[in-house]
C-alpha positions as CSV (number, residue, x, y, z in Angstrom):
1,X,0.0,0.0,0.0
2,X,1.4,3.8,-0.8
3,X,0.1,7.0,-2.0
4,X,-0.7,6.9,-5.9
5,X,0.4,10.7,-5.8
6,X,-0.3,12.5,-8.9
7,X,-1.5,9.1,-10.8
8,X,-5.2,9.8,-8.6
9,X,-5.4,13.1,-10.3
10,X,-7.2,10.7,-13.0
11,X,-9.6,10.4,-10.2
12,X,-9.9,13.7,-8.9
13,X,-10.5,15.0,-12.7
14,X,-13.8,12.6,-13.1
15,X,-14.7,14.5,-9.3
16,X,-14.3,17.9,-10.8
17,X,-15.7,17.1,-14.4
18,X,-18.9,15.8,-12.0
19,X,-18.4,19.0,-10.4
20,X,-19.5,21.2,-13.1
21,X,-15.8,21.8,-14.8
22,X,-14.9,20.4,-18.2
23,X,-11.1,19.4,-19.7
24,X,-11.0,23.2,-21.0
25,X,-12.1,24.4,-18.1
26,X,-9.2,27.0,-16.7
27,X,-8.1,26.3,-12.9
28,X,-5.4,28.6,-11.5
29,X,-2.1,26.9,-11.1
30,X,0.1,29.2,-8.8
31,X,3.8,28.3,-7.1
32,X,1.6,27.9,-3.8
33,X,-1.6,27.4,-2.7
34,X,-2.6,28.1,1.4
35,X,-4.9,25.7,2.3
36,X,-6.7,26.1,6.0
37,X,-2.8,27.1,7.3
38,X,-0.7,24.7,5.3
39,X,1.1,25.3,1.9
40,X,1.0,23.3,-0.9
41,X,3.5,23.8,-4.1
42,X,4.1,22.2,-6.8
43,X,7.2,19.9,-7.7
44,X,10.7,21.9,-7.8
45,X,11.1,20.8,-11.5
46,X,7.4,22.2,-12.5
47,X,7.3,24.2,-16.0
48,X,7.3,28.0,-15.3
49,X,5.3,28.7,-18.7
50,X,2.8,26.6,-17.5
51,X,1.5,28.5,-14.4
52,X,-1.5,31.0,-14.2
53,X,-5.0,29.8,-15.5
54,X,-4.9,27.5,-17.4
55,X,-7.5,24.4,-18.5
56,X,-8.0,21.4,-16.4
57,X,-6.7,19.2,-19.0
58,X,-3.5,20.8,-19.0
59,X,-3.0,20.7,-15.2
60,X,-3.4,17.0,-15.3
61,X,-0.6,16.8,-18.3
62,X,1.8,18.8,-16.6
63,X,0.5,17.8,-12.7
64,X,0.0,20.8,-11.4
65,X,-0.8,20.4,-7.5
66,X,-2.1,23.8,-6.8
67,X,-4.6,23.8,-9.6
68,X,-6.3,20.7,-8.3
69,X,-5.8,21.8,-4.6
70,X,-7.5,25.3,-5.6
71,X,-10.9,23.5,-6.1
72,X,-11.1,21.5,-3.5
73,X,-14.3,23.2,-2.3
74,X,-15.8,22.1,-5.5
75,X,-15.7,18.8,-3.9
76,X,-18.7,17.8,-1.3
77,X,-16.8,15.0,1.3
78,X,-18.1,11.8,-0.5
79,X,-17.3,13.3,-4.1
80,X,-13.5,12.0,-4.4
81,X,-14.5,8.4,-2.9
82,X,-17.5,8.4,-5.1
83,X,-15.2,9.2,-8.4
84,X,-12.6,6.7,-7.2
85,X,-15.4,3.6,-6.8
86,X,-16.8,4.5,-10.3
87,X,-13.5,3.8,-11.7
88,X,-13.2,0.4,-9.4
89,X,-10.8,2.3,-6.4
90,X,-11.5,2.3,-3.0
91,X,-14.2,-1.1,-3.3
92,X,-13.5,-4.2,-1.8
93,X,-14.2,-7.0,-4.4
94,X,-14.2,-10.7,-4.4
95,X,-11.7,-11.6,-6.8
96,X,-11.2,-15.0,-5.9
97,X,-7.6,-14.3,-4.4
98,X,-6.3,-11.4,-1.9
99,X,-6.1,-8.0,-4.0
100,X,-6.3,-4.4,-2.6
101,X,-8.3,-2.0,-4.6
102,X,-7.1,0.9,-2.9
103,X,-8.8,3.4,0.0
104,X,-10.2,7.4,-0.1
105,X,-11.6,7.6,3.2
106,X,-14.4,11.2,3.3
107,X,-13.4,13.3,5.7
108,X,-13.8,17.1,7.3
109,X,-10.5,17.6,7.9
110,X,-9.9,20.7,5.1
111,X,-6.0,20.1,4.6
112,X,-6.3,16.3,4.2
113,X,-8.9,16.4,2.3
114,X,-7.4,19.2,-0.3
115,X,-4.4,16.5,-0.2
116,X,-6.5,13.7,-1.2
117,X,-6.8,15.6,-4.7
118,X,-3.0,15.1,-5.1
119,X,-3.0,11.6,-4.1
120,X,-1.8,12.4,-0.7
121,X,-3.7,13.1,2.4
122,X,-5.9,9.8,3.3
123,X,-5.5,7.9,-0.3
124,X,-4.0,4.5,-0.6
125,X,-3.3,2.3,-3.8
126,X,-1.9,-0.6,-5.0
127,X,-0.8,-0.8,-8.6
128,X,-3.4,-3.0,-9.1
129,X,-6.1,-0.8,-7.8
130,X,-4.7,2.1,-10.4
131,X,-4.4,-0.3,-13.3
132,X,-8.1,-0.7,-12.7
133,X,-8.6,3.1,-12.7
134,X,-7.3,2.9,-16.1
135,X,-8.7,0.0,-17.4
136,X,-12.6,1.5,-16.3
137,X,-11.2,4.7,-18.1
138,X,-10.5,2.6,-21.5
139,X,-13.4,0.3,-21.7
140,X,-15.5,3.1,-21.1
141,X,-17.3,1.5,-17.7
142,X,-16.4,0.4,-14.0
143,X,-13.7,-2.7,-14.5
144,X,-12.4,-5.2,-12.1
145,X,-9.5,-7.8,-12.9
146,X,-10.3,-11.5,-13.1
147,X,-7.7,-12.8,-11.3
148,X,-9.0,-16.2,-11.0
149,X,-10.4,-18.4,-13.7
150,X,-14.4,-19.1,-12.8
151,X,-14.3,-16.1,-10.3
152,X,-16.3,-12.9,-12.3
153,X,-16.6,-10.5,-9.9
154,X,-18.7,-7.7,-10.5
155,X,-18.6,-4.1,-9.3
156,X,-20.2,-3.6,-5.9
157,X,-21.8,-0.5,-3.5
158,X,-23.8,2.5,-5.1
159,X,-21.7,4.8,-6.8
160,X,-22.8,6.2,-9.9
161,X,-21.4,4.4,-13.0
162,X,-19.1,5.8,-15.0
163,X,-20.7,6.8,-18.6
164,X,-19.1,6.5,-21.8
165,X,-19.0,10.5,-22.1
166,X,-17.1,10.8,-18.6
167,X,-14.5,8.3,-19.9
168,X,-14.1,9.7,-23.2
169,X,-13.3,13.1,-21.7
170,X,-10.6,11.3,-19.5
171,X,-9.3,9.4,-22.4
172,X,-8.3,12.6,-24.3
173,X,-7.0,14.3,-21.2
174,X,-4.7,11.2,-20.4
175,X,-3.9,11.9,-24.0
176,X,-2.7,15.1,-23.7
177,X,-0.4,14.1,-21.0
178,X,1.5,12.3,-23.9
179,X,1.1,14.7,-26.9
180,X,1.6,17.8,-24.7
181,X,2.8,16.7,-21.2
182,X,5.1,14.5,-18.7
183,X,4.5,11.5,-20.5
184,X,5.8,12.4,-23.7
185,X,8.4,9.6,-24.2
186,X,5.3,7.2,-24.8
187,X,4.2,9.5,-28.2
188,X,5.8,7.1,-30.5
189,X,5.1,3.6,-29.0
190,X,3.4,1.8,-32.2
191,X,0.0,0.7,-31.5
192,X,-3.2,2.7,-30.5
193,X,-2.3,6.0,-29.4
194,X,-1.4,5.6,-25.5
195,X,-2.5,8.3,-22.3
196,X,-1.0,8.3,-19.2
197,X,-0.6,10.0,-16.4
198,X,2.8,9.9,-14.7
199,X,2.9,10.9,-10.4
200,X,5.4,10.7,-7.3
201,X,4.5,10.7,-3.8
202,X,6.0,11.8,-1.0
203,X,6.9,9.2,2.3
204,X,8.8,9.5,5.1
205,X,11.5,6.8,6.4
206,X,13.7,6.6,8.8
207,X,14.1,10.1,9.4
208,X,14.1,11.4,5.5
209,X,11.8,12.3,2.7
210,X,11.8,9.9,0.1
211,X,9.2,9.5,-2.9
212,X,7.5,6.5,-4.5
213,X,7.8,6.9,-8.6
214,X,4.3,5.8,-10.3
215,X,3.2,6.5,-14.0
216,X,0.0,4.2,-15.6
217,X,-0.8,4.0,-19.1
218,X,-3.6,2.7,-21.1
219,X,-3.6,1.8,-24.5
220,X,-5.9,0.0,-26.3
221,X,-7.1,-3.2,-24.5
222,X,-3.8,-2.7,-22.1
223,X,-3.9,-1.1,-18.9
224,X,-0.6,-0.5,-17.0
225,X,0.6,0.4,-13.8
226,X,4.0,0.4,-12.4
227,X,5.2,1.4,-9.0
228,X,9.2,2.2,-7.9
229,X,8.9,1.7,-4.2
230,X,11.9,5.0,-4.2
231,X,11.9,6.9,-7.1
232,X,12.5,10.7,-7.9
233,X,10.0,10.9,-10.4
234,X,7.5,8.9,-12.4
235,X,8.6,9.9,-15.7
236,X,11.9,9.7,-15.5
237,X,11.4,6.5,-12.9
238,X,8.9,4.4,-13.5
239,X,8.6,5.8,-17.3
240,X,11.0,3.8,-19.1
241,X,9.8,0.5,-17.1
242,X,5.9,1.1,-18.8
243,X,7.1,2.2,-21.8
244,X,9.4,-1.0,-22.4
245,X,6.5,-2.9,-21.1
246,X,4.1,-1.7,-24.0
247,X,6.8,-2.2,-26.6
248,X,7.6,-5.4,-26.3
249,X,3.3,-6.0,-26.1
250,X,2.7,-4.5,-29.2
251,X,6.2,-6.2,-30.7
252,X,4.5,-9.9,-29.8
């Protein structure tokens, strides 16, 4: 279990699309954002010509944390946790074999929850459980792996599906994130065109600040998720691990 960091800003973007924004919607993305007493910046390495308002879609391509954190009271308390269970996070399933689909747990705390939009704060993955945000993302509805042969679990609770509209919109954000963003070394991989969404999160051990390096991908049937338990960044990471993963799947 770790934080997905910028990876759940998939999530957060269905949230905020429910919210009333859309991908060209424009968000302000500042150095800092003050958040009920704490700060929030972006990462040190964050494109300067990509700051001031600027559309959703491109704050998920180039991750900026303070235009997601800024709408945070867009977001009633179950809104995140709803998004994430409509794309198969944050559900406990039967899969026929012990998986963990990842955890948003609602809550009032203001500073946490404005972190959960960043993948911090109270959210937990697995790579499994982002693969399955993916997956929902390119089949168009809620997805959960087989993992067994004869077990077909099914998507469980009450949250509201996720339409072929919502995941279209996603699709071509994730897209941009290749064509225009931090996952641009996947442009060229041959096959149906890829979006991704790379992501690092911060930990604490034994005294320092380390970060886990994530970046997910779908494309086509595939959905991909890869985890570096240390990493200094997802693209540069965990990157060259997914993309060497889809190459040699399309090269088969």
């Amino acid at each position: 279990k770790a934080a997905p960091g910028s990876t759940f800003k998939i999530v957060s973007s269905l949230a905020l699309l429910r919210a009333g924004l859309t991908p060209e919607s424009r968000v302000p993305c500042t150095p800092s954002v003050l958040v009920d007493g704490k700060v929030f910046a972006n990462y040190n390495a964050y494109p300067p010509a990509h700051l001031g308002r600027i559309p959703l879609w491109s704050a998920l391509a180039h991750s900026c944390n303070t235009a997601f954190i800024s709408q945070h009271e867009r977001l009633d308390k179950a809104d995140l946790a709803d998004a994430a269970a409509s794309l198969g996070f944050g559900v406990d399933y039967d899969v026929g074999y012990p998986a963990y689909f990842g955890q948003v747990t609602p809550t009032d705390n203001t500073t946490e929850a404005a972190a959960d939009l960043i993948g911090q704060g109270t959210v937990l993955s697995a790579p499994l459980s982002m693969a399955a945000v993916v997956a929902s993302i390119q089949a168009g509805h809620t997805v959960v792996p087989t993992l067994v042969k004869g077990v077909d679990p099914v998507p469980a609770g009450d949250a509201p599906p996720l339409t072929e509209e919502e995941a279209a919109q996603l699709r071509t954000m994730m897209r941009r994130v290749v064509t225009n963003g931090t996952g641009r070394q996947l442009a060229d991989v041959p096959g149906p065109r890829v979006g991704a969404k790379t992501g690092t999160a911060e930990f604490d051990q034994n005294g320092k600040r380390l970060t886990h390096a994530w970046m997910v991908a779908g494309q086509g049937d595939l959905a991909v998720a890869v985890y570096v338990d240390v990493g200094n960044s997802g693209s540069g990471i965990a990157g060259p691990i997914l993309e060497a993963f889809l190459r040699a799947a399309r090269a088969r």
